[in-house]
C-alpha positions, -999 to 999 in steps of 0.1 A, spaced: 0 0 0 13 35 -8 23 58 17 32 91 2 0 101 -10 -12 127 20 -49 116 22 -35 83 30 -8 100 56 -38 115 68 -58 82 73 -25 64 88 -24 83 117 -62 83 123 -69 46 117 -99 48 140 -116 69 114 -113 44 86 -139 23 98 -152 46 128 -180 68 119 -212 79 96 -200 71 58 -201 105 46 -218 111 8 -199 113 -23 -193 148 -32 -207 160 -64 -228 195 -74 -261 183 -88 -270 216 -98 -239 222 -122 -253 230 -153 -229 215 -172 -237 179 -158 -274 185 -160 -274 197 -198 -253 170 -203 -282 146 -188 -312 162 -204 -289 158 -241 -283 122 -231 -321 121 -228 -330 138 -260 -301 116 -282 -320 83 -264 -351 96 -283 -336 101 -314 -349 73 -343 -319 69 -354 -288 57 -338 -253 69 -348 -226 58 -366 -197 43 -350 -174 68 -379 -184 103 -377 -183 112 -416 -210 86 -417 -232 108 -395 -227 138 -420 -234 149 -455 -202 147 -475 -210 181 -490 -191 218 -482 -197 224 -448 -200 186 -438 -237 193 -424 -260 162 -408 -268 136 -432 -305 142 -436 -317 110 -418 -302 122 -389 -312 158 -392 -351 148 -396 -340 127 -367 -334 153 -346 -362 175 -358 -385 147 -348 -365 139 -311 -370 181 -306 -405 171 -307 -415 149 -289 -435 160 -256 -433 126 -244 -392 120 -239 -389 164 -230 -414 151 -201 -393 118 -192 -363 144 -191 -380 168 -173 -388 138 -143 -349 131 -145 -338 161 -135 -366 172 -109 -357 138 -90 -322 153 -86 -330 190 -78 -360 210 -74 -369 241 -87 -352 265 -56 -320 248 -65 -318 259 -98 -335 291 -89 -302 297 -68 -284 292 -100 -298 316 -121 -314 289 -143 -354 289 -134 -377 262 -129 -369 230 -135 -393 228 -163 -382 259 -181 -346 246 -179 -349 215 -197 -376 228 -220 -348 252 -234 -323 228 -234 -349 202 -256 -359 232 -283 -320 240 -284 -306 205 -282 -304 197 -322 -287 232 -328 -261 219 -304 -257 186 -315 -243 195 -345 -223 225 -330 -205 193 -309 -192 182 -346 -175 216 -351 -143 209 -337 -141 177 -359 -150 197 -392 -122 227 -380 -99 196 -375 -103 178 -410 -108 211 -430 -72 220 -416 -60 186 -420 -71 189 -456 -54 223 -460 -23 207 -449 -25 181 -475 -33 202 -505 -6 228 -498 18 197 -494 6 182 -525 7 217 -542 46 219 -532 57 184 -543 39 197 -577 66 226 -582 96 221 -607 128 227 -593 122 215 -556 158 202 -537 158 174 -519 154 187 -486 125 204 -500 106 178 -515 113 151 -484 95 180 -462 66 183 -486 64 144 -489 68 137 -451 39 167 -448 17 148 -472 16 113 -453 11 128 -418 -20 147 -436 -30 118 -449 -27 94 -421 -44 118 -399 -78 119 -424 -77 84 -415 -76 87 -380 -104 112 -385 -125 92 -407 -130 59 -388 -141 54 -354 -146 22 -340 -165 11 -310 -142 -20 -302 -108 -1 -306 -113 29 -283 -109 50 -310 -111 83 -302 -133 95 -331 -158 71 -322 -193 93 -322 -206 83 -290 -171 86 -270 -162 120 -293 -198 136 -279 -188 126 -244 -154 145 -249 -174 172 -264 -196 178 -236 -227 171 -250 -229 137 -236 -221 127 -200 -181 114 -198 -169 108 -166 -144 86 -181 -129 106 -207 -112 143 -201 -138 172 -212 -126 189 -245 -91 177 -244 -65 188 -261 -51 161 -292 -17 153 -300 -18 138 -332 14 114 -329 33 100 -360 45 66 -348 65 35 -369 37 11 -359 7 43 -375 -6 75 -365 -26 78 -332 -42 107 -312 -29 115 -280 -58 130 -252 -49 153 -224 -70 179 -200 -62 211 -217 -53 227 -183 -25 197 -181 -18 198 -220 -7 234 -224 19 228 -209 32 191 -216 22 195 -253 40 227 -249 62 242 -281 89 218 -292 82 197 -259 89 161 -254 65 136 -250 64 102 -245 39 72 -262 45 36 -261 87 39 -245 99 63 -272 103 103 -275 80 125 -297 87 164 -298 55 188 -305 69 206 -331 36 222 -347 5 234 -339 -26 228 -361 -40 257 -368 -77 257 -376 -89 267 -411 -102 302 -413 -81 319 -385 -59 341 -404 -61 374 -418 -55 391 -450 -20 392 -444 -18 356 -430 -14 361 -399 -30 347 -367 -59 365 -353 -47 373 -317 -63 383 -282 -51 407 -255 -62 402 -219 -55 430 -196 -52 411 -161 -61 433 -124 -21 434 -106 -40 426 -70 -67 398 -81 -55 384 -115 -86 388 -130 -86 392 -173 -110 419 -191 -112 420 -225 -118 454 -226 -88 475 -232 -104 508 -219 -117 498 -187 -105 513 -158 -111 494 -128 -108 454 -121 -145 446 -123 -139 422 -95 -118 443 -67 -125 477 -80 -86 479 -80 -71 501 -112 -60 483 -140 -30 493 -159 -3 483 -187 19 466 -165 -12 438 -166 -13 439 -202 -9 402 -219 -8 407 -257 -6 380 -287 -31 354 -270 -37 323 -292 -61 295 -283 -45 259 -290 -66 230 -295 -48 208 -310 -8 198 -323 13 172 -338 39 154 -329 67 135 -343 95 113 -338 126 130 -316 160 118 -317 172 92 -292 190 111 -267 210 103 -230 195 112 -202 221 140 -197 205 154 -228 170 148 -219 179 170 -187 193 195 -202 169 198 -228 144 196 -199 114 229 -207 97 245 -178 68 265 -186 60 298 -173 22 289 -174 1 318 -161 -41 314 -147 -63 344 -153 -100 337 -147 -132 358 -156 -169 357 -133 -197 350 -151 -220 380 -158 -238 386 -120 -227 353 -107 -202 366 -85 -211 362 -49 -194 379 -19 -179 373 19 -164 385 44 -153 368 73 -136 385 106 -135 387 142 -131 411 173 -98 425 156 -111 433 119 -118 418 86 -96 387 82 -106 374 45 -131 381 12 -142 355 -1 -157 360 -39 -175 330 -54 -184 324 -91 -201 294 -106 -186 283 -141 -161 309 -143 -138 311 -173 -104 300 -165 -77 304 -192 -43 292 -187 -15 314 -212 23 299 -222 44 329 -215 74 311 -228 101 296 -210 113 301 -176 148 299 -180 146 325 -210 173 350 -211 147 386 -208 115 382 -187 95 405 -203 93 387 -235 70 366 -238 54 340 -266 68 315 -292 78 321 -329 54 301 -348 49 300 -385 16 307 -397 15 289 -429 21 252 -413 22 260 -372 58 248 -368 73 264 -340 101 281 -349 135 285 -330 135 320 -308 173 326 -293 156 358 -273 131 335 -258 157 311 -250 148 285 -279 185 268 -288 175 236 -308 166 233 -345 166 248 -373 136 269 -394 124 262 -429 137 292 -449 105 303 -465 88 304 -428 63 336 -420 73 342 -387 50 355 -357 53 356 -319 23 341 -301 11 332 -261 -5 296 -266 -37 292 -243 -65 273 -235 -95 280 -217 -125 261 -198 -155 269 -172 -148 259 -137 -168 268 -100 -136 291 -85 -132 304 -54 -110 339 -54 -93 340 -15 -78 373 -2 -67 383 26 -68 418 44 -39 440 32 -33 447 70 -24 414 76 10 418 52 13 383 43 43 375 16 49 347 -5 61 320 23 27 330 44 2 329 5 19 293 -4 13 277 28 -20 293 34 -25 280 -2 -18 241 2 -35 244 38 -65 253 19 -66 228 -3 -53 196 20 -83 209 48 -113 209 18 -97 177 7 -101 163 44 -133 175 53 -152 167 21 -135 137 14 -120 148 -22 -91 130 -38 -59 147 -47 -62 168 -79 -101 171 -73 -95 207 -59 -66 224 -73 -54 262 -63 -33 290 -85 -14 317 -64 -26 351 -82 -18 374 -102 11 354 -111 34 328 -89 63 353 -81 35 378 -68 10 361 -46 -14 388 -38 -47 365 -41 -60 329 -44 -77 309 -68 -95 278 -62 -112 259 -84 -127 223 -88 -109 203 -112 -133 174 -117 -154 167 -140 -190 183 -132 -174 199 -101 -181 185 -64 -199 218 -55 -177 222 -27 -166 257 -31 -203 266 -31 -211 251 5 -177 270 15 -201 305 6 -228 293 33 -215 312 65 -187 310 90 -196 279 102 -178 255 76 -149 282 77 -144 276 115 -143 235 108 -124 241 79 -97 266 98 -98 237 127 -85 208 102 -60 229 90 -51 234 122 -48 197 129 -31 189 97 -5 217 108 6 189 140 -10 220 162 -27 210 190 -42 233 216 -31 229 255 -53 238 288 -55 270 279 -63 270 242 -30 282 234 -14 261 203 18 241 206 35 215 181 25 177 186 46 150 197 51 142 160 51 173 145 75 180 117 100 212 114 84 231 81 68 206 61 62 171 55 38 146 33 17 140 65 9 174 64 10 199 34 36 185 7 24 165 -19 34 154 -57 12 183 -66 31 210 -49 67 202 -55 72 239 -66 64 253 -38 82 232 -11 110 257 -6 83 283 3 57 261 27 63 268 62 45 251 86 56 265 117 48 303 107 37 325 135 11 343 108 -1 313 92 -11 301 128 -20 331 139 -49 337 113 -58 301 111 -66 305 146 -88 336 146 -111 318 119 -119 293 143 -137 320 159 -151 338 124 -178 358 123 -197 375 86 -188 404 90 -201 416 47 -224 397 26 -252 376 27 -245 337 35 -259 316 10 -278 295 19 -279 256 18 -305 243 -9 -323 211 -3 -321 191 -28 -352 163 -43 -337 126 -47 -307 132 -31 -310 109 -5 -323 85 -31 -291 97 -54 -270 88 -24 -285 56 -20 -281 45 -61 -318 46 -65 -315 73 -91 -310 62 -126 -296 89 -153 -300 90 -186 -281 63 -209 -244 76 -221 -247 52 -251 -287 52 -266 -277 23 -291 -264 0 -259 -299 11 -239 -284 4 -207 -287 36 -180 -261 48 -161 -269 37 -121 -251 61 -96 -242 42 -66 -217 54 -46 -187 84 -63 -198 90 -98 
């Protein structure tokens, strides 16, 4: 049995709690609407006539603009239509929340919710095939321009091996594209593509990943990561390994459609709050629309460019002294965005002032930008040379690039690779009087996290956190729920002091603090000297081990006075009681089928 995970740690030293006890629930948010129109789309794919193909081009008309074949299009007219299944969906749902809960979510009655979801759901059933068409229309941009070049009279060698080698990636990849098969876990199979996609429920498979098309000896395959995870280990020109040998993402696949006149990339430019981190797209506003703090240059991020997908082929066969020097740390930045009046506020103090705000928001847009490398020789630049006629990343000596060599008739420009995604985020910060600094933010951090963990029984990676604005100026933090669905923690954290003081208690515990006679805190017997994996380190927060310090007077000190917290601003929210969740907890509620053609419904017993 592992012993370095620190939920385990945790359990180790408290063996009387493994089997002592009321089980608690599994933790999942019932009213995300993500999960729910997810459900109801399940629901209204079941009452579709016609199943789907295992290949997606069968599912579509062959025709510019690779709409719905028309069998499935009257299909889904017909499934849009039919009171009888909206109803069925409409008794899924309202036997896993009532109408206050989604009230308190700003969606309406339960009714009205899946009624809009039913008239909208064949408009978004073919929007879920988008990403495929954006990915084979490039893909067959790629091969006509290769095909085009091997065409040309007085080509070199070098030249025409590029074009060729071009040509049968292009080509292998329409095939990975075209079939999909059920038996193979292929990744363009309909049903399991939709689940990737959103539209269908996929708890197995990582919502809207990012694809690494790899270019093995034994044929092509697709690589899937989170895209949180991916910008960063399908990175520019970063290693990555499939089946015991090396692949280097040397291009990104740029989607059809996305350049200019010119031919160059159509870019974004974020300008991020310096106390908050928050992003606004709007480059005359003034003030942070989340801390009222003024926003200026200095939080400018320019050349923004969202990655969805990049290839990857074979690297050389290098020592492991190579491999380490050739080792690429990202300087990966978070910015978030609230959702248009879902922010909710609170402020929790006691006796001697405010102590923390605490600014919730429900599916908040999270974006994670490549700033470049962190070893690269000026700071201040920031972005990749990429060029925008086949996405190959391009060498940059001022960005600290050292290996390769361009293609001489590249068209050069400097982008920031980014992804984005909706979360439930939780914005922490602290009262400037308190003049906390990096070692006091990081621990706080981790302490945080490991204590939500603990008390709501999440496992590792569930519930992640992002020091803000950036990790060299911890001003603020961001935590968000990482899971697919979200376990609606951070929402049950907004309903008053009370969880606060139980939450400020395990932390406490976690910390080896106990309290003595007089309820002053002291170290325990075992208690470790800054940090251990019984207590705050963990695989997830090796970059911040040099900074975590236990045994910090401050970090004590406040964790202590939120034991005793009081609202002092804001209105707790409050908790909503749920219909059929005692029957959810129980595995008596059934959920719509993920597959319609297999018929068999998904039963929830136990963690989903």
């Amino acid at each position: 049995m592992r012993r370095s995970e620190p939920h385990d740690q945790y359990y180790f030293e408290r063996r009387s709690d493994l089997v002592a006890g009321v089980v608690r629930p599994p933790a999942i948010d019932l009213a995300n609407p993500d999960l729910l129109t997810a459900h109801v789309q399940a629901e209204w794919l079941a009452a579709c006539v016609k199943p789907l193909e295992a290949a997606i081009p069968a599912n579509l008309e062959l025709i510019e603009g690779l709409p719905l074949s028309p069998e499935l299009a009257a299909a889904a007219s017909e499934a849009s239509a039919d009171e009888t299944a909206c109803r069925r969906a409409i008794a899924v749902v309202r036997a896993a929340v009532d109408d206050l809960a989604l009230a308190a979510e700003g969606l309406g009655t339960v009714e009205m919710f899946v009624e809009r979801l039913w008239l909208e759901a064949a408009g978004a059933f073919n929007e879920a095939f988008d990403r495929w068409r954006k990915l084979r229309e490039s893909t067959q941009e790629e091969l006509e321009a290769a095909q085009e070049i091997v065409r040309r009279m007085g080509l070199s060698q070098e030249q025409r091996a590029e074009a060729g080698a071009r040509q049968h990636r292009a080509n292998k990849q329409l095939e990975l594209l075209d079939s999909g098969r059920a038996s193979s876990g292929s990744d363009f199979y309909s049903y399991r593509y939709l689940a990737t996609e959103g539209f269908l429920p996929g708890y197995n498979f990582p919502r809207l990943p990012l694809y690494a098309f790899v270019d093995a000896e034994k044929g092509s395959t697709v690589l899937q990561r989170p895209r949180f995870l991916a910008i960063a280990e399908f990175g520019p020109n970063s290693l990555v390994y499939h089946e015991g040998k090396a692949y280097r993402c040397n291009r990104a696949k740029l989607p059809a459609g996305t350049r200019d006149q010119e031919g160059n990339l159509a870019t974004r430019t974020l300008t991020c709050c310096t106390e908050c981190g928050a992003g606004h797209d709007g480059e005359t506003q003034e003030r942070c629309a989340v801390c009222a703090s003024p926003l200026t240059s200095e939080g400018r991020l320019s050349k923004l460019y969202r990655i969805e997908n990049v290839e990857a082929v074979p690297g050389a066969r290098i020592t492991a002294n190579d491999e380490d020097r050739q080792r690429r740390g990202f300087d990966v930045r978070t910015i978030f965005t609230w959702p248009d009046g879902g922010q909710k506020e609170l402020v929790l103090g006691d006796g001697e002032g405010a102590i923390v705000t605490l600014r919730y928001g429900p599916q908040t847009v999270l974006a994670r930008a490549n700033l470049g490398l962190r070893r690269r020789k000026a700071q201040e630049i920031t972005g990749f040379d990429i060029d925008t006629l086949t996405g190959r990343w391009l060498k940059n000596e001022a960005a600290g690039e050292e290996e390769g060599a361009d293609p001489k008739s590249a068209r050069r420009q400097s982008i920031v690779p980014m992804v984005e995604d909706t979360k439930n985020a939780l914005l922490v910060q602290f009262s400037p009087s308190l003049g906390f600094g990096p070692v006091q933010m990081a621990t706080l951090q981790h302490a945080f996290v490991r204590a939500i963990e603990t008390v709501h029984v999440l496992e590792t990676g569930e519930l992640l956190g992002e020091p803000l604005p950036t990790r060299d100026n911890r001003k603020a933090i961001l935590l968000y729920e990482a899971s697919e669905g979200g376990a609606g923690v951070l929402k049950r954290l907004m309903t008053g002091s009370d969880s606060w003081r139980t939450l400020a208690s395990t932390a406490l515990d976690l910390l080896h603090l106990e309290r003595d006679d007089d309820g002053a805190l002291h170290d325990s017997d075992n208690a470790c000297v800054e940090g251990c994996y019984r207590c705050l380190l963990s695989y997830y927060n090796q970059p911040d081990h040099e900074l975590i310090e236990r045994s910090d007077g401050q970090v004590q000190s406040l964790l202590d006075r939120l034991t005793r917290c009081e609202v002092m601003r804001g209105e707790a929210q409050p908790r909503v009681a749920r219909a059929g969740w005692r029957r959810w907890r129980s595995g008596a509620l059934r959920l719509p089928p993920l597959n319609p053609s297999q018929g068999a419904p998904i039963h929830c017993a136990g963690r989903i």
